[in-house]
gemmi code that builds the backbone of each chain (N, CA, C; Angstrom):
import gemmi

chains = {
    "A": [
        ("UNK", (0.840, -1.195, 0.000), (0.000, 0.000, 0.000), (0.882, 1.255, 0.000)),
        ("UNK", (0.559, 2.510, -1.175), (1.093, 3.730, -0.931), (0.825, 4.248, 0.215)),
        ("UNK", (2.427, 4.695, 0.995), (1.902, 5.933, 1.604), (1.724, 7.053, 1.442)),
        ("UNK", (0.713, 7.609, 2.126), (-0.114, 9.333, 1.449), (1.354, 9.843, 1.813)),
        ("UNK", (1.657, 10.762, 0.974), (2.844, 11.343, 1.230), (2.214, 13.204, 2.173)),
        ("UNK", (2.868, 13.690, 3.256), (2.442, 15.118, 3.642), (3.127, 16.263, 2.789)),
        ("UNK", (2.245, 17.113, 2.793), (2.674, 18.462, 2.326), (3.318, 19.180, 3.335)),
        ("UNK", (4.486, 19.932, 2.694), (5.137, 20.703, 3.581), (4.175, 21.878, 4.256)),
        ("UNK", (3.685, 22.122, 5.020), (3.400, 23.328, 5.847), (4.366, 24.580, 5.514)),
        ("UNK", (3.241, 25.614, 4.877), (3.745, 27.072, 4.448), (3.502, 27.576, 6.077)),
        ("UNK", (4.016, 28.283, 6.403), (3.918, 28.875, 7.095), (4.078, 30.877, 7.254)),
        ("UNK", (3.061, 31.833, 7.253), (3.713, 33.305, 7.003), (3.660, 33.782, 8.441)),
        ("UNK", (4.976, 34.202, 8.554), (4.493, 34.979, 10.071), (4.646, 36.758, 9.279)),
        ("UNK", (3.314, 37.253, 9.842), (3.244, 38.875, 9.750), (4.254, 39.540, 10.696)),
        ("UNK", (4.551, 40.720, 10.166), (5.357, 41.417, 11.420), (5.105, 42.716, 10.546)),
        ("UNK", (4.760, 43.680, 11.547), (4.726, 44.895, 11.747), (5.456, 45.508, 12.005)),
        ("UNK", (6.602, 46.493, 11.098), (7.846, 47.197, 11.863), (7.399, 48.683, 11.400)),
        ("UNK", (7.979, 49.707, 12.277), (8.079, 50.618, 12.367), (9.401, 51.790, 12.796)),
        ("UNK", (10.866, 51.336, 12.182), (11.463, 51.775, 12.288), (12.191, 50.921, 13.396)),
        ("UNK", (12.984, 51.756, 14.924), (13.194, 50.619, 15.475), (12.077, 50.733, 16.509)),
        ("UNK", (11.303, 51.636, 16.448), (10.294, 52.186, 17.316), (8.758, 51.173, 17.760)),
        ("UNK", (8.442, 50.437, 16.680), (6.737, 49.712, 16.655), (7.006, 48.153, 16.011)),
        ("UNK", (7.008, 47.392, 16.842), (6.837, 46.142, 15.761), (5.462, 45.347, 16.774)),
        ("UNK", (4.523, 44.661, 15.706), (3.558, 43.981, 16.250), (3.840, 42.552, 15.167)),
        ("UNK", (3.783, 41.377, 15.863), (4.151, 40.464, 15.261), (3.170, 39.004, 16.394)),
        ("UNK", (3.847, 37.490, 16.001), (2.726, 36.942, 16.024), (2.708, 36.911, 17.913)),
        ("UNK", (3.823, 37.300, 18.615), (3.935, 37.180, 19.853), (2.740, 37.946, 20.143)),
        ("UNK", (2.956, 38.872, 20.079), (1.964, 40.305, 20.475), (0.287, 39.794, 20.136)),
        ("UNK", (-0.147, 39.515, 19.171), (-1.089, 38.795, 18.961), (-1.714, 37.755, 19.383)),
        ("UNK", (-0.536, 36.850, 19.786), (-1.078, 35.906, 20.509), (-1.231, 36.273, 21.981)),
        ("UNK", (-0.682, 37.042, 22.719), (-0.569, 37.602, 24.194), (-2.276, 38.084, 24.215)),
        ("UNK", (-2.595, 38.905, 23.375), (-3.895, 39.737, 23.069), (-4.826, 38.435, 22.973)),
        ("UNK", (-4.750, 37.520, 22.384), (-5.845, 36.382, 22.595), (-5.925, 35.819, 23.471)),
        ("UNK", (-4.515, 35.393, 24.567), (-5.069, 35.142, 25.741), (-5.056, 35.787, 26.339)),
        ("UNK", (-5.216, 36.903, 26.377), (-5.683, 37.820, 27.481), (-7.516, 37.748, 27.315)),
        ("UNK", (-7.594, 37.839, 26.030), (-8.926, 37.935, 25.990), (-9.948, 36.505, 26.397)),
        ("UNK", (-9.026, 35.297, 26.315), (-9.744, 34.361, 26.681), (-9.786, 33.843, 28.043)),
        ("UNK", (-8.680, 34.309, 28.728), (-8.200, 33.933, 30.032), (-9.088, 35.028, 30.897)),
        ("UNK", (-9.149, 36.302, 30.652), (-9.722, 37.852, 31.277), (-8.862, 38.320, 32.045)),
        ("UNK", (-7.357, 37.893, 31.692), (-6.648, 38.887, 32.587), (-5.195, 38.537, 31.883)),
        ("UNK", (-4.511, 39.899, 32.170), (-2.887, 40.051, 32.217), (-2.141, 38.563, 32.656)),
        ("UNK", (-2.429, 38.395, 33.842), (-1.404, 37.385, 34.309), (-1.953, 35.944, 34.189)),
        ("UNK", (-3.477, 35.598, 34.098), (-3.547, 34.608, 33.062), (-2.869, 34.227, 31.487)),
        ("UNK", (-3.033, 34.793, 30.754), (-2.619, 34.853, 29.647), (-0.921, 35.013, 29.983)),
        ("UNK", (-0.310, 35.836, 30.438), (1.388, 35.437, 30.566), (1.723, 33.706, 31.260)),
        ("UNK", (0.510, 33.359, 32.066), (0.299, 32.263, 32.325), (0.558, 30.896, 31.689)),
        ("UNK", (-0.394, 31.290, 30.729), (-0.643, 30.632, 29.672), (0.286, 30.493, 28.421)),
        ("UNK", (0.874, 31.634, 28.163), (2.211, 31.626, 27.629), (3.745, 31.800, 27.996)),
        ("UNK", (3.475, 31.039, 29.019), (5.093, 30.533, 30.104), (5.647, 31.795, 30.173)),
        ("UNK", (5.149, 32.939, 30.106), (6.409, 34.309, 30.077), (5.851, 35.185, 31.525)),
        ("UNK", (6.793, 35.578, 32.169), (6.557, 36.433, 33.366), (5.445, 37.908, 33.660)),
        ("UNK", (4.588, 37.417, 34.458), (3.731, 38.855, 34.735), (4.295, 39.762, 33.930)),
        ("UNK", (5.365, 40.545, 34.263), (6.309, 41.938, 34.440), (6.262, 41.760, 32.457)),
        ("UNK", (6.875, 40.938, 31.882), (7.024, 41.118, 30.656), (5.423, 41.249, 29.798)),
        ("UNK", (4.438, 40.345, 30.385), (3.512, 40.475, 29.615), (2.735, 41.867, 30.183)),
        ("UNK", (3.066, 42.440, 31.289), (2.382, 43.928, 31.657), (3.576, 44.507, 30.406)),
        ("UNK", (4.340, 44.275, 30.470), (5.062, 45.903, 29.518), (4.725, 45.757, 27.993)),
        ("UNK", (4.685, 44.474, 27.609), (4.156, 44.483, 26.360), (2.705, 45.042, 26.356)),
        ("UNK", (2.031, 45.030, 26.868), (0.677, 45.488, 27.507), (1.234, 47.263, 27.172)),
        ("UNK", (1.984, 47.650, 28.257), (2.411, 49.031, 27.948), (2.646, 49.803, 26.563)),
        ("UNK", (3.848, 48.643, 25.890), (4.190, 49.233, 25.172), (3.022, 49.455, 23.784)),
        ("UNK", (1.864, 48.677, 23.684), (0.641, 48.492, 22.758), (0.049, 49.917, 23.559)),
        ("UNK", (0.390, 49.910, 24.814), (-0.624, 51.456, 24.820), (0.108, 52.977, 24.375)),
        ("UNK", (1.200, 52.578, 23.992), (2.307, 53.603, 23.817), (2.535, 53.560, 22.022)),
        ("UNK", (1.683, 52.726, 21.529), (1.707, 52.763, 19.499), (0.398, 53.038, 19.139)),
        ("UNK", (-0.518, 52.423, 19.541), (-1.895, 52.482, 19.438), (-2.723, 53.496, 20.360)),
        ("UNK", (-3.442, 54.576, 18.945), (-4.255, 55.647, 19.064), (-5.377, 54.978, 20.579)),
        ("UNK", (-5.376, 54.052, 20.378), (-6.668, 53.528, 21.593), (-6.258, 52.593, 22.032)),
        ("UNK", (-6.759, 52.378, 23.516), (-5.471, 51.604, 24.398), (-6.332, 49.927, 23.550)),
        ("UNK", (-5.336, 49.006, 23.562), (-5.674, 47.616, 23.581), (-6.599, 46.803, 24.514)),
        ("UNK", (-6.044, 46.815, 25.456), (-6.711, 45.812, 26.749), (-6.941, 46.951, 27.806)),
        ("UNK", (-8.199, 46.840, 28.770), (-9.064, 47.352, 29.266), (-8.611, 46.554, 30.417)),
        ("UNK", (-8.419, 47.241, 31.782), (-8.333, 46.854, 32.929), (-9.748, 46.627, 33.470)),
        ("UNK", (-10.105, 45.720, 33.961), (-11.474, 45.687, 34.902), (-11.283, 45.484, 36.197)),
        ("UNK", (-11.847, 45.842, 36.810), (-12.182, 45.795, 38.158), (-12.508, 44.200, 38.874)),
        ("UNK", (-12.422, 43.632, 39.992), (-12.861, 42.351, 40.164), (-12.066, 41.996, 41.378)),
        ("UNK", (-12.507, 40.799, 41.838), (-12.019, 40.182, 42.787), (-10.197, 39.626, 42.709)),
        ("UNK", (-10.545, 39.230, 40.881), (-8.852, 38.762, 41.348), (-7.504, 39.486, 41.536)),
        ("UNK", (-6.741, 38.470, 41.921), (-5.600, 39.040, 42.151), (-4.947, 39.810, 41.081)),
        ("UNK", (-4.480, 41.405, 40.958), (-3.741, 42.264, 39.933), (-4.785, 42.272, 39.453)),
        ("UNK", (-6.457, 42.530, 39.230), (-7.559, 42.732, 38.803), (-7.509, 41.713, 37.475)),
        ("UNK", (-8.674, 42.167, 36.698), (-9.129, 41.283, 35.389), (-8.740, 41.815, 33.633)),
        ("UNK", (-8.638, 41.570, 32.907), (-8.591, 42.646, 31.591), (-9.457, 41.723, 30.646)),
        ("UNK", (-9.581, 42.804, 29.862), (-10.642, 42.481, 28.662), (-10.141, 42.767, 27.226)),
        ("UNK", (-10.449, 43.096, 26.509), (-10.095, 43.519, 25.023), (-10.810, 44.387, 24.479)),
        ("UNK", (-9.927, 45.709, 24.447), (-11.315, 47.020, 24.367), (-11.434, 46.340, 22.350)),
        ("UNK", (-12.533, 46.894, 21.570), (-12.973, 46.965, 20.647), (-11.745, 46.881, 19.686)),
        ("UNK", (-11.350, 47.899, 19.776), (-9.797, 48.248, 18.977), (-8.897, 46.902, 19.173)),
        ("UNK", (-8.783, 46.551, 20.038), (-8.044, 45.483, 20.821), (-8.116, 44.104, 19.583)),
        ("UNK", (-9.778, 43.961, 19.969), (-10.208, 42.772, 18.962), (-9.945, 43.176, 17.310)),
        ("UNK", (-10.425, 44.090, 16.787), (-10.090, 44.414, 15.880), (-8.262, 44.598, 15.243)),
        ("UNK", (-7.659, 44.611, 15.871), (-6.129, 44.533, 15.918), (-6.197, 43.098, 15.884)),
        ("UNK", (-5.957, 42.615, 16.922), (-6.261, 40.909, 16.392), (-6.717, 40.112, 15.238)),
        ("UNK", (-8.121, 40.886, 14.542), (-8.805, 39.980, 13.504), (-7.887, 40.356, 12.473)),
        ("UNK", (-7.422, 41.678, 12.384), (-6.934, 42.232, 11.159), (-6.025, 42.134, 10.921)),
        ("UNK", (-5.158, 41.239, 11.977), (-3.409, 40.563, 11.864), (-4.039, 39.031, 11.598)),
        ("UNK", (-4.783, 38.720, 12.289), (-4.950, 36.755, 11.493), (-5.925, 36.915, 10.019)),
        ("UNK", (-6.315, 38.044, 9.847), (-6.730, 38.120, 8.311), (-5.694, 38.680, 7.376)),
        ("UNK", (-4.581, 38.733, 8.154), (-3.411, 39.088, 7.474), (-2.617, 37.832, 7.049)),
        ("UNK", (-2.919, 36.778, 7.884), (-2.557, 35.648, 7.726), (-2.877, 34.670, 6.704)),
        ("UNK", (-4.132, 34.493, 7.152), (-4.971, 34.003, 6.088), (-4.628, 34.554, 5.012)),
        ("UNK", (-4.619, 35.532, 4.628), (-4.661, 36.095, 3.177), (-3.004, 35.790, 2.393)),
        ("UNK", (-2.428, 35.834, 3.358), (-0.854, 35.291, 3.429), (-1.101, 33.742, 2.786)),
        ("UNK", (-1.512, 33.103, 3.495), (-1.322, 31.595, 3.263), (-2.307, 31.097, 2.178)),
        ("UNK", (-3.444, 32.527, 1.699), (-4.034, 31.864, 0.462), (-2.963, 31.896, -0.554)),
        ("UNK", (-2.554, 33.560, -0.681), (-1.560, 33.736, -1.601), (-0.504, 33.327, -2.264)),
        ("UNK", (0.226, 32.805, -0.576), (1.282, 31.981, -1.233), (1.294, 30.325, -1.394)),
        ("UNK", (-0.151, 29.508, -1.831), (-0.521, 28.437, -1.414), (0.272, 27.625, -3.200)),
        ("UNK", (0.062, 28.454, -3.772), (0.298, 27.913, -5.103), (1.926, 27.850, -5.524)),
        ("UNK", (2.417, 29.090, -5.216), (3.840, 28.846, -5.310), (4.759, 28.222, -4.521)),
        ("UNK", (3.706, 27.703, -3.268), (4.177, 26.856, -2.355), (4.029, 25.318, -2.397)),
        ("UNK", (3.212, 25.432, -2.972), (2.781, 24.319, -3.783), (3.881, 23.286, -5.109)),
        ("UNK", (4.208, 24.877, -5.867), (5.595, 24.210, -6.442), (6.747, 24.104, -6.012)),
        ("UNK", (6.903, 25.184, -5.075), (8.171, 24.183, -4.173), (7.954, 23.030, -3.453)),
        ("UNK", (6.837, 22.447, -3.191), (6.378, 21.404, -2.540), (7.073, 20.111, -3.383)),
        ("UNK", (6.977, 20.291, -4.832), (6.999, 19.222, -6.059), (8.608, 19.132, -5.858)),
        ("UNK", (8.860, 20.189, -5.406), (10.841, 19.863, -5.329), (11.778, 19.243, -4.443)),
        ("UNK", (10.803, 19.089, -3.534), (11.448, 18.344, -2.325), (11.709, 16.320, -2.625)),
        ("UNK", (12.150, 16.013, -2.014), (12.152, 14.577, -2.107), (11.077, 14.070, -1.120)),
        ("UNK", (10.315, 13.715, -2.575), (8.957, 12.272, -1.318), (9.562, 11.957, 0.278)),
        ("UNK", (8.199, 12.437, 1.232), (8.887, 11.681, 2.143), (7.371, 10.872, 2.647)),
        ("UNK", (7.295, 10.093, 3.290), (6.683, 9.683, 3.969), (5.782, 9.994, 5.410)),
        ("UNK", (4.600, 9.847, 5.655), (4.121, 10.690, 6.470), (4.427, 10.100, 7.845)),
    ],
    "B": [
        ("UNK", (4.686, 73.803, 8.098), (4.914, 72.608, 7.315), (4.502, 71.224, 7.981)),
        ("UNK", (3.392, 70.754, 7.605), (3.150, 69.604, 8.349), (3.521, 68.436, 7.412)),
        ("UNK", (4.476, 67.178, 8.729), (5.414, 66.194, 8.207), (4.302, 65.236, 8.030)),
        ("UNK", (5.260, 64.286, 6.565), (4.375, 63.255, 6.002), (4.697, 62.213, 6.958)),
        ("UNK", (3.652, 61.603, 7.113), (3.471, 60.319, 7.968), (4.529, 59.212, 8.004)),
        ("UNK", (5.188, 58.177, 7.815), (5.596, 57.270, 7.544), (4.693, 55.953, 8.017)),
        ("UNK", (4.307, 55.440, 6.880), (3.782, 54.004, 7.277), (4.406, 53.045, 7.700)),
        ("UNK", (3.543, 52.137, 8.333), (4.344, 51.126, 9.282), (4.395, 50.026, 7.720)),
        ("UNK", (5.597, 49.586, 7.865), (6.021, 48.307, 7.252), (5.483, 47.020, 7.507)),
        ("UNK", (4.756, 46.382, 6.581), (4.224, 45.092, 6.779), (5.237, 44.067, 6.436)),
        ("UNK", (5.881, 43.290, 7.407), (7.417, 42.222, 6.733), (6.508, 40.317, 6.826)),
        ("UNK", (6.446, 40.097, 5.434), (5.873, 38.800, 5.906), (6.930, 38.029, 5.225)),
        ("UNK", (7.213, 36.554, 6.844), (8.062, 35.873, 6.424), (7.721, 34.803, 6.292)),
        ("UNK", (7.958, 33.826, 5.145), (7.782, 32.802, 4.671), (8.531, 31.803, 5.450)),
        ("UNK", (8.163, 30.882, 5.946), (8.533, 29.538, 6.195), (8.122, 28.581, 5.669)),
        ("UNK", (8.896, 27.413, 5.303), (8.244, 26.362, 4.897), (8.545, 24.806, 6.298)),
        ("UNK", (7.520, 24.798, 6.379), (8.219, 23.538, 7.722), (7.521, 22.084, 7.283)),
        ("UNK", (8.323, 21.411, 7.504), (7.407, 19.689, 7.430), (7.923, 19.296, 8.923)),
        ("UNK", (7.035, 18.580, 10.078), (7.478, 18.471, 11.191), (8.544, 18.798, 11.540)),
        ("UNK", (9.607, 17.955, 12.041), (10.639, 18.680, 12.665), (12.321, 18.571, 11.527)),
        ("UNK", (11.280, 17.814, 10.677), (12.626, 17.083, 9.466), (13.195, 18.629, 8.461)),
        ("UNK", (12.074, 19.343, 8.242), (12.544, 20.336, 7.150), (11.624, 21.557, 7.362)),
        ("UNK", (12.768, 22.623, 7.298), (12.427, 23.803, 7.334), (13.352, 24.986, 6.408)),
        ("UNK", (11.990, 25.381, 5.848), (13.107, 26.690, 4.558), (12.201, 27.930, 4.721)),
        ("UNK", (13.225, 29.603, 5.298), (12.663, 30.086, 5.303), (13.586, 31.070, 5.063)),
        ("UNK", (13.596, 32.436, 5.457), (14.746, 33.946, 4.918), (15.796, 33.470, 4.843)),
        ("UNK", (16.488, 32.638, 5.503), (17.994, 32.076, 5.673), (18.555, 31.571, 4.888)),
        ("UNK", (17.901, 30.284, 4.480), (18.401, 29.675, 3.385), (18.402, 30.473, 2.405)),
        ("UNK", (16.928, 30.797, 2.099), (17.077, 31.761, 1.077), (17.627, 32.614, 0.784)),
        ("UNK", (18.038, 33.472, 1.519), (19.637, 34.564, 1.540), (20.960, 33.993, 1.270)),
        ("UNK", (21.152, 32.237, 1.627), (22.485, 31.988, 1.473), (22.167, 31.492, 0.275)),
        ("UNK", (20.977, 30.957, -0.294), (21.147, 30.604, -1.903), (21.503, 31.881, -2.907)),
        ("UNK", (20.992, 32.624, -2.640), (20.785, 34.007, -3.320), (22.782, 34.849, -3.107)),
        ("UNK", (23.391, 34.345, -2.046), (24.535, 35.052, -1.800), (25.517, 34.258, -2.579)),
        ("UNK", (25.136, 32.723, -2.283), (26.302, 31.880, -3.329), (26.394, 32.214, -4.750)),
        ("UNK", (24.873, 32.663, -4.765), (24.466, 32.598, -6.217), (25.658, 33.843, -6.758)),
        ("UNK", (25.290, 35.098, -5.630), (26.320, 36.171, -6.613), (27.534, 36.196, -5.987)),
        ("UNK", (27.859, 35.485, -5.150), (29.405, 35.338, -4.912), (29.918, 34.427, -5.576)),
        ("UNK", (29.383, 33.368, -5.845), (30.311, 32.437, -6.432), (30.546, 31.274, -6.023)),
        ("UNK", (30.965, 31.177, -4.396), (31.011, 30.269, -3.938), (30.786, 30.439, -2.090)),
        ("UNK", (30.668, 28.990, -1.675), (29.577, 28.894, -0.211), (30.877, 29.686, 0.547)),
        ("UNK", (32.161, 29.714, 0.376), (32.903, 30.594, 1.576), (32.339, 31.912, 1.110)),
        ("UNK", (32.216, 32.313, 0.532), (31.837, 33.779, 0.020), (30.647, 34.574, 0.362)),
        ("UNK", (29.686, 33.545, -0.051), (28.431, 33.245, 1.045), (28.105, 33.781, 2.036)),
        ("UNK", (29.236, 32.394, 2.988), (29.257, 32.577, 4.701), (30.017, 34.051, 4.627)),
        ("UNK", (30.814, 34.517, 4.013), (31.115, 35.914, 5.146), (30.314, 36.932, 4.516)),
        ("UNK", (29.877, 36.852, 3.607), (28.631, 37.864, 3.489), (27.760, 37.975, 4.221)),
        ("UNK", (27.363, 36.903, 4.802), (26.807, 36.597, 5.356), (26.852, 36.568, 6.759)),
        ("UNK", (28.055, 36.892, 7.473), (28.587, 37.053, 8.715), (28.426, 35.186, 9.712)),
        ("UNK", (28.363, 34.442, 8.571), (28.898, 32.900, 9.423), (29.726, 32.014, 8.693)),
        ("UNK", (30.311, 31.081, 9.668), (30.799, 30.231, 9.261), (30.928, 29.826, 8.164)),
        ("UNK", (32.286, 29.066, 7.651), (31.920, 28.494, 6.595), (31.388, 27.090, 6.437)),
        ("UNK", (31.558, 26.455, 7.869), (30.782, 25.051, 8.002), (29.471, 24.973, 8.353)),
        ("UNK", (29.212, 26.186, 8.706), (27.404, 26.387, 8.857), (26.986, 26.704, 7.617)),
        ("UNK", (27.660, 27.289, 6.766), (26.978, 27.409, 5.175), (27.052, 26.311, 4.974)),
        ("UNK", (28.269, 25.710, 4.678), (28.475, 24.239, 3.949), (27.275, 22.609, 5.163)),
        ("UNK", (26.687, 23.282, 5.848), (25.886, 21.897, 6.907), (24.371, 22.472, 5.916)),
        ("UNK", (24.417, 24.083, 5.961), (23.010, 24.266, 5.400), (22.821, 23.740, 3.958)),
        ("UNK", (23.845, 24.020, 3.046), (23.827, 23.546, 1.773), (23.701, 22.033, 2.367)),
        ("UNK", (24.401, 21.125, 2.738), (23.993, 19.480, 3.099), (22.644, 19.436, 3.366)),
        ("UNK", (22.311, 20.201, 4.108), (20.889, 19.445, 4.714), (20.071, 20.119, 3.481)),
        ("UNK", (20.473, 21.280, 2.743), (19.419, 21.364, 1.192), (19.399, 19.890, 0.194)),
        ("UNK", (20.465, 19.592, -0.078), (20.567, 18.145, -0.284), (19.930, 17.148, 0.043)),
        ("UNK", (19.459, 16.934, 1.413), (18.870, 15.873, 1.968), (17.662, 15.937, 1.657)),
        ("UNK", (16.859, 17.388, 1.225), (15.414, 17.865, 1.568), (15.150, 18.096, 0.013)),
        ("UNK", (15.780, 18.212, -0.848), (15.579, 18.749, -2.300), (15.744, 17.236, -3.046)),
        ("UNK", (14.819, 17.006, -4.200), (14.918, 16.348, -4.601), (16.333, 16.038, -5.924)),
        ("UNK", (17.142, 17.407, -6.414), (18.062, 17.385, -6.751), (18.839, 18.697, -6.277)),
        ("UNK", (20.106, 18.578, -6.575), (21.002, 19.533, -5.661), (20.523, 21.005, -6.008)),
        ("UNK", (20.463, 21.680, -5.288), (20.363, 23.209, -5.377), (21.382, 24.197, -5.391)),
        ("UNK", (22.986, 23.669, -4.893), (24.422, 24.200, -5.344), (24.881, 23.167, -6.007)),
        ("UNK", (25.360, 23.315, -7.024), (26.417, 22.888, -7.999), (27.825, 23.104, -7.641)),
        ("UNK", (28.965, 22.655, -7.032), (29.783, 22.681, -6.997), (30.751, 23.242, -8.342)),
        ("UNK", (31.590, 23.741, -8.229), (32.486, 24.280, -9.892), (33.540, 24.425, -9.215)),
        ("UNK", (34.462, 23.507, -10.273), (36.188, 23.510, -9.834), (36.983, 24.768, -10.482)),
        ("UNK", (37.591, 24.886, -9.744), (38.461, 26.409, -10.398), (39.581, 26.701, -9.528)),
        ("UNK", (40.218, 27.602, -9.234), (41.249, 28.065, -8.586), (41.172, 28.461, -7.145)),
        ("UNK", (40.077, 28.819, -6.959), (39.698, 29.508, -5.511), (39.666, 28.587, -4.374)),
        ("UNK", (40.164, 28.764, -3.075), (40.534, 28.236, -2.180), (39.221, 27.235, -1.679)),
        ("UNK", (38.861, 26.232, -1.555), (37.986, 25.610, -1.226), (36.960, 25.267, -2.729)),
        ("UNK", (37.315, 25.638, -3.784), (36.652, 25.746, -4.810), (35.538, 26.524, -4.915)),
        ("UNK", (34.877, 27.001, -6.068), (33.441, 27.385, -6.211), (32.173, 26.829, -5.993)),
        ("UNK", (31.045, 27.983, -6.018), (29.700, 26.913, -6.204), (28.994, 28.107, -6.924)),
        ("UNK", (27.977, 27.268, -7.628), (26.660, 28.136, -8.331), (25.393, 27.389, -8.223)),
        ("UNK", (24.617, 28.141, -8.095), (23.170, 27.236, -8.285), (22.820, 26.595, -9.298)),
        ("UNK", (22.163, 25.961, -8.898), (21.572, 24.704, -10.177), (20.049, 25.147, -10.714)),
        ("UNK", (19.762, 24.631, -11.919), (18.078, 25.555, -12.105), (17.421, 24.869, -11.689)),
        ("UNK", (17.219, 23.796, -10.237), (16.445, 23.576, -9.562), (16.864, 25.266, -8.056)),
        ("UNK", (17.501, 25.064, -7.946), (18.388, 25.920, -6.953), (17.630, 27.422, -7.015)),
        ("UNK", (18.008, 27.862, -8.064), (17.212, 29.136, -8.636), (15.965, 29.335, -8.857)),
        ("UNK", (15.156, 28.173, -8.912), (13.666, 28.233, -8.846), (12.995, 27.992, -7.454)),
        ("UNK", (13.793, 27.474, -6.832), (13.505, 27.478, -5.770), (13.627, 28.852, -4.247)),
        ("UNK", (14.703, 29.383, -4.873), (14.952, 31.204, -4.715), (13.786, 31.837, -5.382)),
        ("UNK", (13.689, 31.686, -6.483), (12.436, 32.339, -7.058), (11.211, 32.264, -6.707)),
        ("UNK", (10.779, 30.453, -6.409), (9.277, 30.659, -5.771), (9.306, 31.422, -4.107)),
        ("UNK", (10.243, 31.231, -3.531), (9.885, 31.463, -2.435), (9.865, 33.277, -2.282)),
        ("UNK", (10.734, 34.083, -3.319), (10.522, 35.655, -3.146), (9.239, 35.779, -3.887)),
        ("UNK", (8.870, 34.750, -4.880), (7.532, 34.983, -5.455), (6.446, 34.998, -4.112)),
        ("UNK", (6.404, 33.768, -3.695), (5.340, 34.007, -1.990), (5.894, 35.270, -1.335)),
        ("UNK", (6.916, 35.458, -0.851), (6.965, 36.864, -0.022), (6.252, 37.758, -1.079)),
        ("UNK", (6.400, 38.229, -1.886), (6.073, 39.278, -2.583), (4.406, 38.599, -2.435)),
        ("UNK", (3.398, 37.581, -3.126), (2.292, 37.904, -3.306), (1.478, 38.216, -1.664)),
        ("UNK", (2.751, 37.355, -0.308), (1.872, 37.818, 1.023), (2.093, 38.874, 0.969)),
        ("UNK", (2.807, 40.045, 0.676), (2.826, 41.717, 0.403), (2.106, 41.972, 0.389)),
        ("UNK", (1.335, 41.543, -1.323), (0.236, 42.442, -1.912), (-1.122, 41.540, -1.244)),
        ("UNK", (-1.152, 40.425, -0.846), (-2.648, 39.915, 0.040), (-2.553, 40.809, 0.979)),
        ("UNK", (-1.561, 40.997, 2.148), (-1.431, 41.647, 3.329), (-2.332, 43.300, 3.250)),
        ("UNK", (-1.413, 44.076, 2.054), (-1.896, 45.228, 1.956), (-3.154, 45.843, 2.865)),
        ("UNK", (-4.149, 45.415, 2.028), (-5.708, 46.194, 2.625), (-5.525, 46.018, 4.183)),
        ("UNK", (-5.305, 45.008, 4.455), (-5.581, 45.096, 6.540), (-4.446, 45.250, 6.996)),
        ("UNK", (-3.331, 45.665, 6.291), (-2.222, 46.230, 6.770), (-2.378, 47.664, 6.846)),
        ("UNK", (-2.977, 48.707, 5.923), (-3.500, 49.759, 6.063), (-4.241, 50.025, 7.081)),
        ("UNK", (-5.346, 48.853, 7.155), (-6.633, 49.159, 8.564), (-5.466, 49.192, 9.753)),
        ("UNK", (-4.777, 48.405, 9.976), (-4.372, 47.996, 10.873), (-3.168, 49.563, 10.957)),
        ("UNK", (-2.527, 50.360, 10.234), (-1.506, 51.250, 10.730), (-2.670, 52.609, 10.813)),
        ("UNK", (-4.232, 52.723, 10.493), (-4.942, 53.439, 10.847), (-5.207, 53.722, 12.184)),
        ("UNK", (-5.080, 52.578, 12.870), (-5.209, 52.583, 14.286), (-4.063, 52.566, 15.107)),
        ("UNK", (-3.208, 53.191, 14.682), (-1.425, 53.180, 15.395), (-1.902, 54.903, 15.602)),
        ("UNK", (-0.740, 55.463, 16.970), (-0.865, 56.586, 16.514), (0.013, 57.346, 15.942)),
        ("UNK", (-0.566, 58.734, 15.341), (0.101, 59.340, 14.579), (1.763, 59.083, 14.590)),
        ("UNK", (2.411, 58.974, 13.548), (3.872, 58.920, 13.588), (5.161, 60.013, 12.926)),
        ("UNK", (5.511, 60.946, 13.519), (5.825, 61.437, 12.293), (7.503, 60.661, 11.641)),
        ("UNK", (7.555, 61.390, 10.497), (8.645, 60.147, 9.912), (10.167, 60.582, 10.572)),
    ],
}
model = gemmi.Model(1)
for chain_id, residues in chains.items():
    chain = gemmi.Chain(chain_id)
    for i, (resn, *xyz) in enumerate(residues, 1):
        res = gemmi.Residue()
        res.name, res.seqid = resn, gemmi.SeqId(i, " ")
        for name, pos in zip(("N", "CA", "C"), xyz):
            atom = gemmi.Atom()
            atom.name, atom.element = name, gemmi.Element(name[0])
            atom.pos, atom.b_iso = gemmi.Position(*pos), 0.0
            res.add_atom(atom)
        chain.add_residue(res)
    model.add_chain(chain)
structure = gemmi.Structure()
structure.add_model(model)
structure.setup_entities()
């Protein structure tokens, strides 16, 4: 029996630069989703093995590029309070993974022929 | 005199990964593209600011992953000899600036939305 042979995985990572001043890339994006799914700062650094202190300054530094702050502090019982994802927040998010998507339609075909160049491998 | 803006730079980088066996992404592609106009893989590596056995392991493992060679070796006078790409080698440089370039132009539109909501910058 043939084996199905796998396709290489394209992969695009977006990045946002701005001199040496602004870069938003897939870290930053992903921090912003779990914040939004977790409801807080130190969940989400949690969740992505990186320290309170670093995921508050990245936090900072998104309020220091962006006309409207990102994440929304709330009020609450827990510990270092709760956060949310102001509007802008989410919208920054959709409009970097629709950056993606549109990435990985684009380059699906010419990725495709480098696919044909590799040596068969087995899945 | 009010200063023109500077837009934020959208940088999308191509990877290609198959589990943990193969991965091609800016790197290689810069050292194919450097042999190509230097001549040969020492020439490469210091253009490149490495080694010359880290060029010459990356060219090997292109070998292992390509279904035919992508440097051509060429005998000549020069210390360690020459290399040039092969027209598998060169098409394979080619598709992959072809994907960077079409995630460019996919990226565009929500790369705009997305530096709308940065704030003002001047250049």
């Amino acid at each position: 029996m043939a084996e199905k042979l796998q396709k290489v995985l394209v992969e695009p990572r977006i990045r946002l630069n701005h001199g040496r001043g602004f870069s938003f890339g897939p870290g930053k994006a992903e921090l912003l989703e779990f914040i939004d799914c977790t409801g807080s700062i130190s969940g989400a650094a949690k969740a992505m093995g990186m320290s309170y202190m670093r995921a508050w300054s990245i936090v900072k530094s998104l309020d220091r590029d962006f006309a409207e702050p990102l994440v929304l502090k709330t009020r609450g019982g827990r510990v270092r309070g709760g956060a949310t994802l102001s509007e802008t927040g989410r919208r920054v998010v959709s409009l970097y993974r629709e950056m993606e998507k549109a990435s990985q339609t684009a380059t699906r075909e010419a990725g495709e022929k480098l696919n044909e160049l590799l040596k068969a491998r087995a899945k």
